[in-house]
C-alpha positions, 0 to 999 in steps of 0.5 A: 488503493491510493495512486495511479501507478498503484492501479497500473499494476492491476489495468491499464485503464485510465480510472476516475478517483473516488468512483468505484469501477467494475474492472470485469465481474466480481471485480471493482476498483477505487482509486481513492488516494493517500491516507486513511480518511480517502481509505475510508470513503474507498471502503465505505463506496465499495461496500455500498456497492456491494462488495462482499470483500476488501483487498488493500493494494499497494506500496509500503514503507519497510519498518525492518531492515531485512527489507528492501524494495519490491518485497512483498508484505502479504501481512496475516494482521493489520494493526491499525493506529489505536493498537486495534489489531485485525486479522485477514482472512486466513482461507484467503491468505493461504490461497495467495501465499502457496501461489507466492512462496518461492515464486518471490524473493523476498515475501514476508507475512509479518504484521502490517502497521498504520500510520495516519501520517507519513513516516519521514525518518527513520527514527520514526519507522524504528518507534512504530517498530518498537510500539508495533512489532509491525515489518511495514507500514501504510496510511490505507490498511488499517481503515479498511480493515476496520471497515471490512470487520464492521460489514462481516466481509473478509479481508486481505492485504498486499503491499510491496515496500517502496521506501525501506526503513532506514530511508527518509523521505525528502521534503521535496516529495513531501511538498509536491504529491498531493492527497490524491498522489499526483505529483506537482512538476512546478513544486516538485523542480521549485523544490529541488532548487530549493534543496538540489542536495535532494536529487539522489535521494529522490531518483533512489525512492522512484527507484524503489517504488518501480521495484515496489509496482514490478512486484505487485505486477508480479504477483498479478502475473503469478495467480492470473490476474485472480485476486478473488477471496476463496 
């Protein structure tokens, strides 16, 4: 997973980025950070590890507007940004799916698609829509999942959508979270005297992205903590 509070929806322990950290038998984590070059190194640390399979956990952006913030995206394919198209695995998806169907409001098993950048406007999101056909959008999945298929091990994802598809993201947020997903206070208030208009646009994204982690915590409570594949 990419952030902190990402984390927090599956521990309460403070973790280390880049290490791998066993949260309890057959269950290791990594905090890697944003995007799919950290992805990647999570994937590859986990695997060396002896992982013998690969959840991407998290938030997404919606790419459909039938999506607002903390629905779920339990995608049956991951496609990543060369067009290559992965599925999950299937036993592992049906497992979590009849945990969840009817237990959350909004869940969708539509593709998920990779962006190697973040997807500022709304212009942006519709084109990844068109090109993709994907409903949600990360920068992590799509490396993991290239990942998972090159060592034989299954995988699966979810993710809740923190930022819907006719949202933009402000450039205050943009200049103040770092690679990792910590957020800067100096740059973040420098930039909001900078750009003060993007104060609401900011409390409505932290909003969202709260739903985005009430939903995983969610899912979490719903299968009892038990995210293993079948």
């Amino acid at each position: 997973m990419a952030i902190p509070a990402e984390a927090r929806t599956l521990t309460r322990r403070l973790l280390p980025f880049g290490k791998v950290v066993c949260l309890r038998e057959g269950v290791s984590l990594y905090l890697g950070g944003v995007g799919p070059t950290r992805s990647r190194l999570a994937a590859e640390a986990l695997l060396g590890g002896g992982a013998d399979a690969l959840l991407s956990w998290g938030s997404a952006g919606g790419l459909v507007s039938n999506l607002p913030p903390g629905s779920l995206i339990l995608p049956k394919s991951v496609i990543a940004a060369d067009q290559t198209s992965y599925s999950v695995d299937l036993a592992w998806h049906e497992y979590l799916w009849n945990h969840l169907e009817g237990q959350m409001k909004h869940l969708h098993a539509g593709p998920l698609g990779e962006s190697t950048v973040v997807l500022v406007h709304p212009e942006e999101k519709k084109a990844l829509f068109r090109r993709t056909g994907a409903v949600a959008v990360d920068m992590e999945s799509g490396t993991v999942a290239a990942a998972a298929r090159k060592a034989g091990v299954p995988f699966i994802v979810v993710r809740a959508v923190a930022d819907t598809a006719d949202e933009t993201i402000p450039q205050t947020i943009l200049t103040a979270v770092d690679d990792l997903g910590r957020v800067n206070s100096f740059k973040l208030m420098r930039g909001l005297v900078s750009r003060p208009a993007e104060l609401f646009t900011l409390l409505r994204l932290a909003r969202n992205f709260r739903a985005a982690c009430a939903s995983l915590a969610t899912v979490v409570r719903l299968i009892d903590g038990n995210l293993l594949a079948p």
